[in-house]
N, C-alpha and C positions, 0 to 999 in steps of 0.2 A: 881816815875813813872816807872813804868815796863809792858813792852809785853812779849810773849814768844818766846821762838825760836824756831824756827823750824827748823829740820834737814831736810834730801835731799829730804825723801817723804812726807816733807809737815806737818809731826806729829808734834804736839808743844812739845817741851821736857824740862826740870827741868832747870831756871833758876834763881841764885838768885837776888833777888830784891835789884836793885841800886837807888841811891838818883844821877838827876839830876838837877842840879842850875845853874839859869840863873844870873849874877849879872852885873847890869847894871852900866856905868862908877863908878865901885867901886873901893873904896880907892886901893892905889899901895902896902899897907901895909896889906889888907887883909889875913886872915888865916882863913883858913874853920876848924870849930871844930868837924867837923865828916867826915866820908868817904863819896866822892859825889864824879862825875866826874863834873866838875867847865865851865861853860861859859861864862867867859869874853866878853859881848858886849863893845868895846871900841873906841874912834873916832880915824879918822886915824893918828898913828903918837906915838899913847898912847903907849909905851915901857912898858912893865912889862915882869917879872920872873916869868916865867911856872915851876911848878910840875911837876909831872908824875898824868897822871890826869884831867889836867891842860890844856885849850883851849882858844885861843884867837880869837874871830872874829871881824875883825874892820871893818868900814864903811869906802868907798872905798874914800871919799874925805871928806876936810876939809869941817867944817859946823859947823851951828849954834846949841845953844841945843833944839830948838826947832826943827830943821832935824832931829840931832839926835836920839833923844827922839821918833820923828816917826818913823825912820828908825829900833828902838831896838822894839818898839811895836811890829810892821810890823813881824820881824823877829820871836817874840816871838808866836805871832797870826798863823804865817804860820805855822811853826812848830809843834804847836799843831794842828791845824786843819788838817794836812797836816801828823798825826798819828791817829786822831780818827772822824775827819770827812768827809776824801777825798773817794771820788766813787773807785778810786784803792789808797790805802795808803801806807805809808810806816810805818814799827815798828821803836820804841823810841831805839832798838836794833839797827835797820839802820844807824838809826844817831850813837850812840856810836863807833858801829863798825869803820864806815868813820870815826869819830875821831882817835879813837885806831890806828887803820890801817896805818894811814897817816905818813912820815917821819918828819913831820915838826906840829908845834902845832901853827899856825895863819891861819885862814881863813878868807875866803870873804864870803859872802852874799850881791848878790845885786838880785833886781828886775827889769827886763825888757819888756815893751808889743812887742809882733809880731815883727813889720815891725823894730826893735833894733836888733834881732836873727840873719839876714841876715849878719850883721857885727862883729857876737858876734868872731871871729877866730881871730880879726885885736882888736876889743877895749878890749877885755879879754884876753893876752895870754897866762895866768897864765893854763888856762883849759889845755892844749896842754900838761903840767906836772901833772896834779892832777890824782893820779891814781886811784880817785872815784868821782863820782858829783852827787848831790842830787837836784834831781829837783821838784820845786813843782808850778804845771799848776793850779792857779784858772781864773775860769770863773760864772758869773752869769747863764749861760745858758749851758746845755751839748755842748760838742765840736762830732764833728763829727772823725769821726777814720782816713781819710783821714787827718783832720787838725791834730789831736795827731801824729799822723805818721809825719808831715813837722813838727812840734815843735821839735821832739826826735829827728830828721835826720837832724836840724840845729845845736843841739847841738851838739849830737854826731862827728860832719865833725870841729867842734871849737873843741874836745878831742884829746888826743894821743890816738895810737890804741891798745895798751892794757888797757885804761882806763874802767871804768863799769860806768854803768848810771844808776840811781835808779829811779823811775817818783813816784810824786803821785797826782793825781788830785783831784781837788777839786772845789766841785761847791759850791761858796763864794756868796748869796746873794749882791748887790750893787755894783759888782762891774760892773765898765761903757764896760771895755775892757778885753781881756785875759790878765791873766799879768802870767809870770813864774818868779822862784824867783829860783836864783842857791847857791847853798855852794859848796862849793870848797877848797881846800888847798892852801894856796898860800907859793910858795919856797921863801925863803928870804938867800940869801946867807952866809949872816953872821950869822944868826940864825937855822941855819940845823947842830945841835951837837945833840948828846944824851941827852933828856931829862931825868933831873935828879932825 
């Protein structure tokens, strides 16, 4: 999958085409036999040795593998929709970069509706360190620019203040309610060395 990038005024300029893969609770013993940047969806708690490269995102609580399993769908669905089908997107470059960028190689993805935002500063406080968040707002029906404005200014005020926020919205057929889904970095103490 590859977008382009674009430099400051907006031109898209020569980038080469990267292999990314998503690998869903895959063995601990894995080795990728070509160059790809690697996405670990794994349940929380799953221990594994990052590369350079090398991404872990785990589901924020224990669960069954039918949670799971929704939860990696979920994430997989968003993702893609949320680079080729969102009303403002974001490029499959956003997401790497936020990977690359990041000091630590474990994230979060979780999904929250609305009236969950107001607390996101107290039950997330991992945001308040991630010094990039990816946000992706679907709704069945267009949102109005007032409400996109309170969704960004909930998360934003749950950030540190040099952190960036990237949005991409997306109008999702069936879905009942807004939902925004965040990725984020999460710092792990014992786990913040140079990735090898």
């Amino acid at each position: 999958m590859m977008s382009p990038a674009l430099n400051h005024s907006g031109v898209p300029v020569e980038r080469e085409t990267m292999c990314l893969e998503f690998l869903v609770d895959a063995p601990l013993d894995y080795t990728r036999h070509y160059e790809a940047v690697s996405l670990y969806l794994d349940k929380k708690g799953h221990e594994r040795e990052l590369l350079n490269g090398q991404y872990q995102i785990q589901h924020d609580a224990v669960c069954d593998d039918a949670t799971f399993s929704a939860w990696a769908n979920n994430f997989i669905r968003t993702i893609n929709a949320g680079h080729e089908d969102g009303i403002i997107t974001l490029s499959f470059n956003d997401l790497v970069d936020t990977l690359q960028g990041s000091n630590a190689p474990i994230f979060s993805f979780k999904t929250f509706y609305l009236s969950e935002l107001a607390d996101l500063k107290t039950t997330q406080p991992d945001l308040a360190s991630s010094p990039r968040v990816l946000a992706y707002i679907a709704s069945e029906e267009d949102i109005t620019m007032a409400k996109y404005s309170a969704i960004t200014e909930k998360i934003a005020n749950a950030m540190g203040g040099n952190a960036s926020l990237d949005v991409s919205l997306i109008q999702w057929p069936k879905k009942v309610d807004v939902e925004v889904s965040l990725l984020y970095v999460v710092f792990m103490p014992d786990k913040v060395e140079e990735k090898k």
